[in-house]
C-alpha positions as CSV (number, residue, x, y, z in Angstrom):
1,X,74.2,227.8,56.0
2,X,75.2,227.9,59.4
3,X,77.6,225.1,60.4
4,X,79.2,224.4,64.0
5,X,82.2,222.3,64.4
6,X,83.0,220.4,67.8
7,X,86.8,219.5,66.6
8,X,89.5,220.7,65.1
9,X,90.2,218.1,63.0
10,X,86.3,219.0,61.4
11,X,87.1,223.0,61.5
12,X,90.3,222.6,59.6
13,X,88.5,220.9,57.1
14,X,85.7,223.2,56.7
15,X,87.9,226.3,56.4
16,X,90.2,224.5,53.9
17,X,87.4,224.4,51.9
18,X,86.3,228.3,52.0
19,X,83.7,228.1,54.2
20,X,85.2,230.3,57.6
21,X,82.6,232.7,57.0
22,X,80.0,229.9,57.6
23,X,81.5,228.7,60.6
24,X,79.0,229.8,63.6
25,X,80.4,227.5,66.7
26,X,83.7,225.9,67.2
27,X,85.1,223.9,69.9
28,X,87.5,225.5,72.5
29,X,90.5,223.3,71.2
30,X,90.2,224.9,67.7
31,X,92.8,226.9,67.0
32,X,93.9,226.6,62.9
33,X,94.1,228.4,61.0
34,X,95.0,231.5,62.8
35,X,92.4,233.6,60.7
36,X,89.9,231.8,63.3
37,X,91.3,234.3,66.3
38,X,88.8,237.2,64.6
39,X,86.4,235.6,63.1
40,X,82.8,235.8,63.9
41,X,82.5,231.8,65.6
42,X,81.7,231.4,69.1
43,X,83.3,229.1,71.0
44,X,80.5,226.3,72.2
45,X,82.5,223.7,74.0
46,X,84.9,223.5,77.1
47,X,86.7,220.7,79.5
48,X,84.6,219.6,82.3
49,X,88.3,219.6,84.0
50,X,91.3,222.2,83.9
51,X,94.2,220.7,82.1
52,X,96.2,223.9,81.0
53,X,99.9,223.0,82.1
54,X,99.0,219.5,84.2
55,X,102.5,217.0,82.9
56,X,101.1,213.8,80.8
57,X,100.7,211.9,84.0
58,X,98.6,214.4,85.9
59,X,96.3,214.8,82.4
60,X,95.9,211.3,82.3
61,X,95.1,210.9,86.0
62,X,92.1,213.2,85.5
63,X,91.3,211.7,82.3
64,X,91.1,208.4,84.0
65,X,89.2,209.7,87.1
66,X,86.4,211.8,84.7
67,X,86.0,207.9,83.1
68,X,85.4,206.8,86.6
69,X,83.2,209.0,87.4
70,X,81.1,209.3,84.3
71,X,81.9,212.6,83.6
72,X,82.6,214.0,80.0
73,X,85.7,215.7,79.3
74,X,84.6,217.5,76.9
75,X,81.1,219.1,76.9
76,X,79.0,221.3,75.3
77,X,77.3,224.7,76.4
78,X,73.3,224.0,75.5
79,X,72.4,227.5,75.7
80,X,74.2,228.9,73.3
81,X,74.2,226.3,71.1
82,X,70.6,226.9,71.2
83,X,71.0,230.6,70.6
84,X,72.9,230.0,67.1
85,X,70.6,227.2,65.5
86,X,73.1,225.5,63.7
87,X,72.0,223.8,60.0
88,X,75.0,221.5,60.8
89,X,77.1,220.0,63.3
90,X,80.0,218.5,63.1
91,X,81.6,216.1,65.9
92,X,83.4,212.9,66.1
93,X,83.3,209.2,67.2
94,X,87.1,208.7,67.7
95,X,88.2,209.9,71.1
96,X,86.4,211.4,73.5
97,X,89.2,213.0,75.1
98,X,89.9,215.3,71.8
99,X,85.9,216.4,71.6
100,X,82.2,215.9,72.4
101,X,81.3,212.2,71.6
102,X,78.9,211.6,68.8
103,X,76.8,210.5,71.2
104,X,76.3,213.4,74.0
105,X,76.1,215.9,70.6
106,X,72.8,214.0,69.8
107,X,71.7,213.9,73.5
108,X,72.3,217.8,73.4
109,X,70.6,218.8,70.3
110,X,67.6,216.4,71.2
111,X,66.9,217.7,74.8
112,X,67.5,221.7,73.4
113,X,66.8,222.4,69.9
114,X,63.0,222.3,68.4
115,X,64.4,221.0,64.7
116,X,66.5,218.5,63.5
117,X,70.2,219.7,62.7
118,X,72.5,217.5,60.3
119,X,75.0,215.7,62.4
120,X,78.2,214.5,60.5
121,X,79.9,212.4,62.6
122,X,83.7,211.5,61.6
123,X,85.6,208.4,63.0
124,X,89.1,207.5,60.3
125,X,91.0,205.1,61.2
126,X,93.6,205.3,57.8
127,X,94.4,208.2,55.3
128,X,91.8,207.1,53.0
129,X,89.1,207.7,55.8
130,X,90.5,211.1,56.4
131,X,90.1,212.1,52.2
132,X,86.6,210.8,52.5
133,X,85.5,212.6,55.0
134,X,86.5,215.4,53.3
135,X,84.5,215.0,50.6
136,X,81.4,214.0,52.8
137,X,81.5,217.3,54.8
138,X,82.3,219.2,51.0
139,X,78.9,217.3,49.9
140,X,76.6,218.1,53.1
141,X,78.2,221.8,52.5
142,X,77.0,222.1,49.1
143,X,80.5,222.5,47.5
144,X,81.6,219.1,46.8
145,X,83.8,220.5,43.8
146,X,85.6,222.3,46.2
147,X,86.3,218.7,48.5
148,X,87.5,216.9,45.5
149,X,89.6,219.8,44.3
150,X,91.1,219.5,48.2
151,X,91.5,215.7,48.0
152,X,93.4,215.6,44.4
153,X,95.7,218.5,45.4
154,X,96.1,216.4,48.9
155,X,97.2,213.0,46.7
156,X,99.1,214.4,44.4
157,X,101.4,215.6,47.1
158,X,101.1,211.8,48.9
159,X,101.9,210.7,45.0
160,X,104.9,212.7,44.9
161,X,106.5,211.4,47.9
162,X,105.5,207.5,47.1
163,X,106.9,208.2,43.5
164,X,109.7,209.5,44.4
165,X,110.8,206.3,47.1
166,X,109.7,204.1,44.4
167,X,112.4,205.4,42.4
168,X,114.6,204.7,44.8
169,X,114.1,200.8,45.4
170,X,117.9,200.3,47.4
171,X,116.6,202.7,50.5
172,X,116.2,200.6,53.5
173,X,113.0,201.3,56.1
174,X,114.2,202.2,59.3
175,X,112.3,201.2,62.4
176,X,110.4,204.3,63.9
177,X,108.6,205.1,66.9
178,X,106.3,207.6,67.3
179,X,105.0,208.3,70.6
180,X,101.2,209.9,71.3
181,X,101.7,209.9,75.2
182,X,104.8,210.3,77.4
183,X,103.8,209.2,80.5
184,X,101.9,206.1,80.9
185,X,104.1,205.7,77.6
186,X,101.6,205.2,74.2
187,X,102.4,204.6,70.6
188,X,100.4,206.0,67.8
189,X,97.5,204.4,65.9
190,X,95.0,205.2,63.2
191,X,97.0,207.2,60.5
192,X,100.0,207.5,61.9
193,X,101.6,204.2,61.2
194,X,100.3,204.1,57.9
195,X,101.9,207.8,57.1
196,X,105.2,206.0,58.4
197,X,105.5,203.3,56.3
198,X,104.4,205.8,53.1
199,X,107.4,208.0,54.1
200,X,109.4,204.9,53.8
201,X,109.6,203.9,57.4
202,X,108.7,200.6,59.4
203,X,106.3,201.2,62.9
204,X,106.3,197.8,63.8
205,X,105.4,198.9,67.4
206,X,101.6,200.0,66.4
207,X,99.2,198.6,64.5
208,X,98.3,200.3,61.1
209,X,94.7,201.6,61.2
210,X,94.1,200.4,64.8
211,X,94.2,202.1,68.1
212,X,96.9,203.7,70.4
213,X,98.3,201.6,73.2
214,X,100.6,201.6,76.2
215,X,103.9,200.5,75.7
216,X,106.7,199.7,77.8
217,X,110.0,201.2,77.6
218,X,111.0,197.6,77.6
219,X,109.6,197.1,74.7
220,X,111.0,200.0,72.9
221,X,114.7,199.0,74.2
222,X,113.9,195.3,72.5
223,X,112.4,197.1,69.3
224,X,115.6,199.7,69.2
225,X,113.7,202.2,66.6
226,X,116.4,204.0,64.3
227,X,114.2,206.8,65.0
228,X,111.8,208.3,67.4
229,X,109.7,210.9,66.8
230,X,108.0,212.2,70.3
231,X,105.0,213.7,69.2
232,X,102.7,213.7,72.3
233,X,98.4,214.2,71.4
234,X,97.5,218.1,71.0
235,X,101.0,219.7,72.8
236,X,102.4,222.7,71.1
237,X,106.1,222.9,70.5
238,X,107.0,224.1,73.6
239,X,105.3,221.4,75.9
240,X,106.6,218.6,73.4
241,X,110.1,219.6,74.4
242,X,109.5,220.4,77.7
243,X,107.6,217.2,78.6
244,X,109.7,215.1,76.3
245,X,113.3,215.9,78.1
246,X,111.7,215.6,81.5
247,X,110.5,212.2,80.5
248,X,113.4,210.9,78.6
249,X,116.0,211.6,81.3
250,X,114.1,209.4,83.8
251,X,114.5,205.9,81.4
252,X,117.5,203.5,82.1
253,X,119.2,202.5,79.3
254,X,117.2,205.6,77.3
255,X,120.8,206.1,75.7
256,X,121.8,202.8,74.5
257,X,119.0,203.2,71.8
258,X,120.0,203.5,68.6
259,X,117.7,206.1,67.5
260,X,119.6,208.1,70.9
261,X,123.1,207.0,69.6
262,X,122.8,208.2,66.3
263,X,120.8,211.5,67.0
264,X,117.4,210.3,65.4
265,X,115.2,211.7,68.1
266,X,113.1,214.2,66.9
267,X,110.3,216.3,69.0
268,X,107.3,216.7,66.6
269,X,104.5,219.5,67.3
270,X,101.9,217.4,68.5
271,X,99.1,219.2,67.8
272,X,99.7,218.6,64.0
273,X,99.7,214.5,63.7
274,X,96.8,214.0,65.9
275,X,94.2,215.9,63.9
276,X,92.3,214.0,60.9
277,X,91.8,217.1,58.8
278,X,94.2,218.2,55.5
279,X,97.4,218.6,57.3
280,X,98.4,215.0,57.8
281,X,99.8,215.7,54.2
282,X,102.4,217.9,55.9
283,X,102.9,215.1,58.6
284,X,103.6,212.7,55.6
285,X,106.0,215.6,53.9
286,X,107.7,215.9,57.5
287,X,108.2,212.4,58.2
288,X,109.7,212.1,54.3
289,X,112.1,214.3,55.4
290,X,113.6,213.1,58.7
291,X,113.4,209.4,57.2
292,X,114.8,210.5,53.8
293,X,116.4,213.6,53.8
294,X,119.0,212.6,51.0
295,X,115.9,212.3,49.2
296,X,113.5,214.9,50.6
297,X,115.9,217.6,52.5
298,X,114.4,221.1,52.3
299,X,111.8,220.3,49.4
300,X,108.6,221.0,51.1
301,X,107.7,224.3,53.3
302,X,106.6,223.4,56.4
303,X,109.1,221.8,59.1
304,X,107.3,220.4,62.7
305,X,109.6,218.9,63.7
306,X,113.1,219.5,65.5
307,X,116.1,217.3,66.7
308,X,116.0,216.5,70.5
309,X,119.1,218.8,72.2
């Protein structure tokens, strides 16, 4: 079986459930796990626009002109997807700054390939979305034993953090903030919030399942989170801290905050939170632990996070 995956979010999932070696194509943005760097996938996507190292403003001015214009962000290269013949393909419906639209992968295969491929197209809005999908690329796979052995290992991690604030029924939910864009200034949607308040936190700044919007640092001031996690869409550590200090030191009143006061701002690898595929569990584990860390300090093995200096 010979499967190409335009996201990520998809690839993670498809090499989570041993299936790397089946992995033909792969979009230019995929980059986990690290195995991926020799394996035998060619890379069958690119931006329409060069990004690399543009501040949040000056990839959203190009983001924003590309929508003018018509233009994809994302596209694919026909030729070779021609030349590897995939049996599957799997893209996305959710944003179509992150990867080919659902729509322009159909277009593509149509106009260049002689046969029908399967196209599995993913669009979660909440966690339960994201576990389903797993299991619907494990069934067009062929190993759907292998997705549901992936989704109970997945729950019984979300279990363990929801039994374990259960037990604890004094704690208080803090108001958070989680930020998916620095400047025009976005909160989080889809999974995010929902991760949040299962980590025992309140984002009462986004809507749970819904869409990203702009917010106003005006807003935030009113909200005052307890904590803020700055966690910009698909930036690496080191552009997170880069573009989050350059961003925070321009807001009045940034330090009357409480989060700010208290030392709750926290710089979160964004290219973790923003990807539907089997990590969120270690965004969930992550959160736990900044919200919770009398209860969750130095119990689980991954950290993304660190505290703004």
């Amino acid at each position: 079986m010979k499967i190409c995956s335009l996201l990520p979010s998809a690839t993670e999932i498809v090499c989570s459930l041993g299936l790397e070696d089946q992995l033909v194509g792969i979009s230019h943005v995929c980059d986990y796990p690290i195995s991926l760097i020799d394996s035998d996938a060619l890379v069958v996507t690119k931006r329409s626009s060069e990004m690399v190292g543009l501040s949040s403003q000056a990839i959203d001015k190009v983001i924003k002109s590309n929508r003018e214009r018509k233009i994809a962000t994302q596209i694919v290269d026909a030729d070779l997807l021609r030349q590897l013949s995939p049996d599957i393909i799997l893209t996305q419906e959710l944003c179509y700054v992150c990867a080919v639209e659902y729509g322009a992968v159909c277009d593509v295969t149509t106009e260049i390939l002689d046969y029908e491929p399967q196209i599995v197209s993913l669009k979660p809005a909440g966690v339960d979305d994201i576990l389903e999908n797993i299991i619907k690329i494990a069934e067009v796979c062929n190993v759907k034993g292998s997705g549901e052995k992936l989704v109970n290992s997945i729950r019984s991690r979300m279990n363990f953090v929801i039994d374990k604030l259960a037990q604890a029924s004094d704690l208080k939910a803090p108001r958070t903030f989680c930020i998916d864009w620095l400047d025009p200034l976005r909160n989080t949607g889809q999974w995010i919030p929902e991760l949040i308040e299962m980590a025992g936190g309140r984002e009462e700044l986004a809507e749970k399942n819904g869409k990203s919007r702009e917010v106003s640092w005006e807003e935030v001031l009113k909200y005052d989170p307890d904590i803020i996690f700055s966690m910009p869409c698909a930036f690496p550590m080191d552009e997170v801290k880069e573009a989050s200090r350059s961003a925070f030191s321009g807001i009045s009143h940034f330090n009357d905050i409480s989060a700010v006061r208290n030392g709750q701002v926290y710089l979160f690898d964004g290219q973790v939170p923003s990807r539907h595929g089997p990590r969120f569990i270690e965004v969930l584990e992550n959160f736990a632990e900044v919200i919770n860390p009398q209860l969750f300090q130095g119990l689980f093995n991954t950290k993304l996070y660190t505290n703004l200096e």
